[in-house]
C-alpha positions as CSV (number, residue, x, y, z in Angstrom):
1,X,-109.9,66.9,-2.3
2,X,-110.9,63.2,-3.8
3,X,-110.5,64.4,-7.1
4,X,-106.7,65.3,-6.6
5,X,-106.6,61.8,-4.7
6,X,-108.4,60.3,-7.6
7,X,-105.7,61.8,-10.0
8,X,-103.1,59.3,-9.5
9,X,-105.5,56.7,-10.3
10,X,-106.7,58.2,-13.2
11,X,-103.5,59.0,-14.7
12,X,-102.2,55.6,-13.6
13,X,-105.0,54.0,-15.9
14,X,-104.2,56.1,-18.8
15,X,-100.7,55.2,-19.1
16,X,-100.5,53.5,-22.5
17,X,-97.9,50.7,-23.2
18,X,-96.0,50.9,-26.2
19,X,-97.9,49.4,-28.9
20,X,-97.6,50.5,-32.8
21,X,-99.5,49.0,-35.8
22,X,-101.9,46.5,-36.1
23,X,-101.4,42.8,-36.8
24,X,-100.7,42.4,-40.7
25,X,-99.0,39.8,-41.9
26,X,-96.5,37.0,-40.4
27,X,-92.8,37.0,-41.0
28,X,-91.3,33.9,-42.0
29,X,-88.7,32.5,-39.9
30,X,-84.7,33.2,-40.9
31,X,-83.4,30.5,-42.6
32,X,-82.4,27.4,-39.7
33,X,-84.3,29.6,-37.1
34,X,-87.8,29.7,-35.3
35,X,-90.4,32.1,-35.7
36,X,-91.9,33.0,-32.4
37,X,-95.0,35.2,-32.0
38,X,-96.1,35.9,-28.1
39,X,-99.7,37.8,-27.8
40,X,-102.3,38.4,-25.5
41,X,-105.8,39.7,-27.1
42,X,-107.5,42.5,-25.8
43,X,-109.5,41.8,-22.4
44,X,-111.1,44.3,-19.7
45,X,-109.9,41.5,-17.0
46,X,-106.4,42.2,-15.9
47,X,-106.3,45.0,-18.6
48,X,-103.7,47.6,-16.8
49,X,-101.3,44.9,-15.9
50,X,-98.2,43.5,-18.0
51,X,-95.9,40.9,-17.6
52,X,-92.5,40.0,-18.9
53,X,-92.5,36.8,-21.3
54,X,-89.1,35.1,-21.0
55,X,-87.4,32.3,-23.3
56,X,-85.4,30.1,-20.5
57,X,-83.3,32.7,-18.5
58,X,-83.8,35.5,-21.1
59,X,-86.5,38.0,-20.9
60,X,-88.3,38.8,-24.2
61,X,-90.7,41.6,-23.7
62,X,-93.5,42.7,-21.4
63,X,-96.7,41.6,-22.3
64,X,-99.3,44.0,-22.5
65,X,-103.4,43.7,-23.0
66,X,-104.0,43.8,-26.7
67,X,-100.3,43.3,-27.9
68,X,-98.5,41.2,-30.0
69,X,-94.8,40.3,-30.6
70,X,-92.5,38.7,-32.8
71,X,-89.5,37.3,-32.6
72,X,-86.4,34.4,-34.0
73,X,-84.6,32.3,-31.8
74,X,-82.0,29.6,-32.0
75,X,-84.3,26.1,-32.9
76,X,-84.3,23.2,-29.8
77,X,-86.0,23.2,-26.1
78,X,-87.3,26.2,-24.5
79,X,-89.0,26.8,-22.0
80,X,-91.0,29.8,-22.4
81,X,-92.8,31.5,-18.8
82,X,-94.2,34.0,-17.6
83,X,-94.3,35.0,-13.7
84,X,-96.0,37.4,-11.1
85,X,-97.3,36.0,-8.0
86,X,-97.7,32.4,-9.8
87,X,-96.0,30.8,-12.4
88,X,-96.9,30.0,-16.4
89,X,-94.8,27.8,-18.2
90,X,-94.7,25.9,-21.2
91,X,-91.8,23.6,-22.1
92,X,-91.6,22.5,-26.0
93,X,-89.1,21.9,-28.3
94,X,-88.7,24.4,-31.6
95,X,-88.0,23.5,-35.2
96,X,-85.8,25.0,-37.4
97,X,-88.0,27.1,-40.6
98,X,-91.2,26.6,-38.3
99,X,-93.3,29.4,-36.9
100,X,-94.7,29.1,-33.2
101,X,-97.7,31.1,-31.2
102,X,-98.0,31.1,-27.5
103,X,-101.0,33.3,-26.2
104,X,-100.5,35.1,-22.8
105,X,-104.3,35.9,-21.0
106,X,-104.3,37.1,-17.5
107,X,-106.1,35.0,-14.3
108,X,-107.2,36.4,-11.4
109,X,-104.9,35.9,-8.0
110,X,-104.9,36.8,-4.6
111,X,-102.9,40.1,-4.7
112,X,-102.4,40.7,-8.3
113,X,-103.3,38.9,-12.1
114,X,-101.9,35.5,-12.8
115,X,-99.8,35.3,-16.0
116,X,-101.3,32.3,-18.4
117,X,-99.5,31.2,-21.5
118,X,-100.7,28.5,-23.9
119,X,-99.6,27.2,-26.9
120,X,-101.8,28.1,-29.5
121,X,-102.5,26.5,-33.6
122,X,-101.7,28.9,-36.2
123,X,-105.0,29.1,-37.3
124,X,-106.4,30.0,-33.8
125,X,-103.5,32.7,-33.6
126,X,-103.8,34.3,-36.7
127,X,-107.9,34.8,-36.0
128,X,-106.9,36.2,-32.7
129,X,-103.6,38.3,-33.7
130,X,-105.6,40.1,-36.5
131,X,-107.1,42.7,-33.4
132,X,-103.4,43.0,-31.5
133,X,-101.0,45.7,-32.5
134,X,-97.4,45.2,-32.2
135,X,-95.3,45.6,-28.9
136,X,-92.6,48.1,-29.7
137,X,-89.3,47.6,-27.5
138,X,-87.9,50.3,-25.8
């Protein structure tokens, strides 16, 4: 009997999110646009839980352990966040033809992981990106 009660759990934990390839090279931003890469490196703490990464109202994409993604957007303020039972949130201003990395890492909270996104150097990123495979949007 607690192994069919232990199956949910199990099969719960096994769910894989929808990553494809590994980290390979960066794409340069569209002409007048920014380059945005959002990742979160591989961790055991808060491992099975994702959350959705939004660019001011918009969402972007769920965040999942060991995943990475890319994408361009307009230049100018944004505020970039992340939210479960807390807030993350990191206001900055983009530049057109620029690239920009904001690492997501999960905290511990009362009833579920904390989301916790930081702007990050390229150099940092790019050592950290190398072990992340790509989110792929449904």
């Amino acid at each position: 009997m607690k192994n069919i009660l232990a199956l949910p759990l199990i099969l719960g934990l096994c769910a894989c999110a929808p990553l494809g390839e590994t980290f390979q090279t960066l794409k340069e931003p569209p002409q007048n646009m920014s380059q945005v890469y959002i990742y979160r490196p591989s961790s055991f703490i808060g491992g099975g839980m994702h959350y959705t990464v939004s660019e001011n109202d918009t969402p972007i994409i769920p965040l999942y352990n060991g995943g990475y993604y890319t994408y361009s957007t307009y230049p100018g303020t944004k505020k970039i966040w992340a939210e479960t039972e807390s807030r993350s949130e990191i206001s900055t201003t983009l530049k057109e033809n620029q690239t920009y990395f904001f690492k997501g890492e999960v905290t511990m909270g009362v009833l579920t992981g904390r989301p916790k996104l930081t702007q990050i150097s390229k150099e940092n990123a790019l050592n950290e990106l190398k072990n992340c495979k790509e989110i792929l949007k449904k």
